[in-house]
Structure formats: structure tokens, C-alpha cells
KERORO-936745 format. One record per residue (C-alpha): residue number from 1; residue in three letters; y negated, z, x negated. Coordinates in nm, 3 decimals. Layout:
<rs>
R; NUM; ALA; Y; Z; X
...
</rs>
This chain:
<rs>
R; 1; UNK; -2.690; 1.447; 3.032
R; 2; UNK; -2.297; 1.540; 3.098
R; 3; UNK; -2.166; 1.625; 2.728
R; 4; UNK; -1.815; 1.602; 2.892
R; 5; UNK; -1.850; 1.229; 2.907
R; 6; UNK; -1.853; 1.260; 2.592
R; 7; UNK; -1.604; 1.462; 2.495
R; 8; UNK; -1.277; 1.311; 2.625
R; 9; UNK; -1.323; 0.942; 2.481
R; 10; UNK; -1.420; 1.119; 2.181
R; 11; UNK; -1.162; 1.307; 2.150
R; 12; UNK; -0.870; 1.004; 2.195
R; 13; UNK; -1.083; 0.760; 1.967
R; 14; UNK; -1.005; 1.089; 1.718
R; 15; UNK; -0.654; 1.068; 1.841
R; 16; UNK; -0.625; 0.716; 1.827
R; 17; UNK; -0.721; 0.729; 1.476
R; 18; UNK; -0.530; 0.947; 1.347
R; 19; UNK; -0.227; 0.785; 1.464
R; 20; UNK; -0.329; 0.460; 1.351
R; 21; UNK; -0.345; 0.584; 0.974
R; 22; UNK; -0.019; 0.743; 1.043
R; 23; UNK; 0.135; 0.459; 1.185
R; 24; UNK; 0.066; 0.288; 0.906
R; 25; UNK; 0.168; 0.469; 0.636
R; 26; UNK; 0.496; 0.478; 0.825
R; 27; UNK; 0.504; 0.095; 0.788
R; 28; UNK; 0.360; 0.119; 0.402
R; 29; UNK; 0.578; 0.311; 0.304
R; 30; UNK; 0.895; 0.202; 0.123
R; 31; UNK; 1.022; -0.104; -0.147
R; 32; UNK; 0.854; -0.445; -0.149
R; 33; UNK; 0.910; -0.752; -0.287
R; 34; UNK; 0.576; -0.926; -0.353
R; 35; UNK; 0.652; -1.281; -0.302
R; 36; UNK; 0.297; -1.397; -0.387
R; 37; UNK; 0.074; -1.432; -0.558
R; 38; UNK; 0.313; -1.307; -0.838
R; 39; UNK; 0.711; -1.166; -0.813
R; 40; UNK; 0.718; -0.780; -0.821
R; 41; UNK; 0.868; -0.428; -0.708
R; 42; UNK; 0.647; -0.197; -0.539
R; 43; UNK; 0.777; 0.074; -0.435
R; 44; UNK; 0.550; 0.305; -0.184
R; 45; UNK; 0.725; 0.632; -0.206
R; 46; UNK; 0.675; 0.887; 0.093
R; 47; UNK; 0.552; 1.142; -0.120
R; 48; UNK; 0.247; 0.915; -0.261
R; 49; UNK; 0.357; 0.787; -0.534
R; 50; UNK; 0.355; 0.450; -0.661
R; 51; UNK; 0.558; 0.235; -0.907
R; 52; UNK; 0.504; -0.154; -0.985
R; 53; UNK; 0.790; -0.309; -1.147
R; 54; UNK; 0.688; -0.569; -1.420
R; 55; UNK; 0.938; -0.859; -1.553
R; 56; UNK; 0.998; -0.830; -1.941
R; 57; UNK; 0.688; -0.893; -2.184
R; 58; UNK; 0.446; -0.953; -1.848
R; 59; UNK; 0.204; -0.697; -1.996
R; 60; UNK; 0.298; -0.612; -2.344
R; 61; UNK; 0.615; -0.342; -2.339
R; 62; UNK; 0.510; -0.174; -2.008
R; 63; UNK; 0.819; -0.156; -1.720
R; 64; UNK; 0.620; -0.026; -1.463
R; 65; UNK; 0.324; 0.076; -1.336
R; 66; UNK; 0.261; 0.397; -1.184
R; 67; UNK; -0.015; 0.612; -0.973
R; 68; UNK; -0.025; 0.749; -0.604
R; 69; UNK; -0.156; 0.570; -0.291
R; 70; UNK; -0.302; 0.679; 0.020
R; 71; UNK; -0.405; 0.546; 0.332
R; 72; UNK; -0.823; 0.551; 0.420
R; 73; UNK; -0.942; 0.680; 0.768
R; 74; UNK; -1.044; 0.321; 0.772
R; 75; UNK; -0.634; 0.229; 0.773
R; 76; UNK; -0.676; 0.080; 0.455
R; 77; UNK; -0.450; 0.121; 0.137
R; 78; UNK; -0.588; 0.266; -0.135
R; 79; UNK; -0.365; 0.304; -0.484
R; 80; UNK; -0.481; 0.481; -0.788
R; 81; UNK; -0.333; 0.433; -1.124
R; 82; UNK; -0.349; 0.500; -1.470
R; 83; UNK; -0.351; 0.223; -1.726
R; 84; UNK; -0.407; 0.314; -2.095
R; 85; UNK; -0.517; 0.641; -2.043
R; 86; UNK; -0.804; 0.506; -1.767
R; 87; UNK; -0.780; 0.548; -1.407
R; 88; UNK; -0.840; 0.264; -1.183
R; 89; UNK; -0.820; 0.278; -0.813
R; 90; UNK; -0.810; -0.078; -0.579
R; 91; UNK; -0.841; -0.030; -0.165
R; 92; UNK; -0.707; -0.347; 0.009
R; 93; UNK; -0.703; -0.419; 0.397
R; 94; UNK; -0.337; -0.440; 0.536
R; 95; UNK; -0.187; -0.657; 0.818
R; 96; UNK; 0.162; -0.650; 0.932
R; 97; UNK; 0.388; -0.954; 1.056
R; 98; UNK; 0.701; -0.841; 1.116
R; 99; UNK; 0.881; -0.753; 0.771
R; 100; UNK; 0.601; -0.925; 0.584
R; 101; UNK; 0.276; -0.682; 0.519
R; 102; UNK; 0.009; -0.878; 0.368
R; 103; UNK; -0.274; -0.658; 0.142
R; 104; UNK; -0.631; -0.835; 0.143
R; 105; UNK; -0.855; -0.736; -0.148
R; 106; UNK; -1.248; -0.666; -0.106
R; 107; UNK; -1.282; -1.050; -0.248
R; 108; UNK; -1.037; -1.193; 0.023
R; 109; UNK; -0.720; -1.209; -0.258
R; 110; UNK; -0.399; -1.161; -0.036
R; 111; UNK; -0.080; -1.030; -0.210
R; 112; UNK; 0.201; -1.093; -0.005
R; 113; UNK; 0.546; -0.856; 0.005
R; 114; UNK; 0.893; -0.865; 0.216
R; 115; UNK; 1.085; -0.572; 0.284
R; 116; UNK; 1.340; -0.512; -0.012
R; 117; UNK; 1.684; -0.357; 0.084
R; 118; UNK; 1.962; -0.264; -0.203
R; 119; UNK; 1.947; -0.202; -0.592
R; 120; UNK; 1.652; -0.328; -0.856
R; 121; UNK; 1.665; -0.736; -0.907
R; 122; UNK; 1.810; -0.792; -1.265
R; 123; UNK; 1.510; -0.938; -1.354
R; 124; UNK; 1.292; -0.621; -1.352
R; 125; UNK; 1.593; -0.404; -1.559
R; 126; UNK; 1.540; -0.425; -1.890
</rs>
């Protein structure tokens, strides 16, 4: 048997992959506005970091929530935070339509965000 056969379509699946995780961290990253299930910030920074923006008295005095993210070989989005001093990580499929990227959770939960251009709503400074 030929190894080289092998070899090339190996070697662009590898390709292939790799772009496709970098492709999409491209589109991850930056500010969204979840528009459902609930109304949020999220802001996926370039660097890895994360920050959720909570509406006054949502979850007790908290303004934000904070951790890194990452994207899986598998393409999906994985984001890792700390909440009272415990770390919790949640991986979610993601799907692109347009300006709208829609994260799907391992139980088939969809949280859906738009694009967000210019400064912080009012509603999350306080």
C-alpha cells in the first residue's frame, strides 16, 4: 500500500482544520448583544478573555461576568469562568447567519446574539 495516498488528503483535512477553528474565532470574536433567550453584553475579546454584562440586581450585586474562551479543534466555543470562587466551563456548538451567531448548548439550548457596534447600553451601566 502507497502511504502517499495518504499523506496529501491528510495533510489538507489538517489544513482545513486548522483554518476552520481560525476562521471562527475570527467571527467569535468581538461585542454581542444576546437577543435571546435573555438581553446581555458579551464581549469576546481577541486576547481570550471574556466579560458578560448583567442588568442591575440580575444576580445579586455582580456587573459582569468574567473568564477566557477558546475555540475546540472540534470548532466549538468553549468559555471558562469563575463564579464565587468555583470555576465552571460550558462548550456550545456555533452557527453563523450573517451578523447573527447562534451558540447551541450540549442539551440543544440556543442563545442568540447580534453584532453590537458603539458604547455600553445604559441599561448594563450602573
Amino acid at each position: 500500500m502507497d502511504a502517499r495516498k495518504f499523506f496529501l488528503p491528510a495533510v489538507v483535512l489538517c489544513w482545513s482544520v486548522t483554518h476552520a477553528c481560525a476562521g471562527d474565532r475570527e467571527q467569535v470574536s468581538g461585542v454581542w448583544l444576546e437577543t435571546h433567550p435573555r438581553d446581555h453584553i458579551v464581549i469576546f475579546a481577541d486576547d481570550g478573555s471574556w466579560k458578560l454584562h448583567l442588568k442591575k440586581g440580575e444576580l445579586s450585586t455582580l456587573h459582569t461576568l468574567t473568564g477566557t474562551w477558546t475555540i475546540a479543534p472540534d470548532g466549538r466555543v468553549k468559555v471558562t469562568l469563575n463564579l464565587n470562587g468555583k470555576t465552571q466551563a460550558f462548550t456550545s456548538a456555533v452557527k453563523f447567519d450573517g451578523d447573527e451567531m447562534t451558540l447551541i448548548d450540549a442539551d440543544g439550548t440556543q442563545t442568540r446574539h447580534k453584532r453590537h457596534t458603539g458604547p455600553l447600553p445604559e441599561r448594563f451601566q450602573w
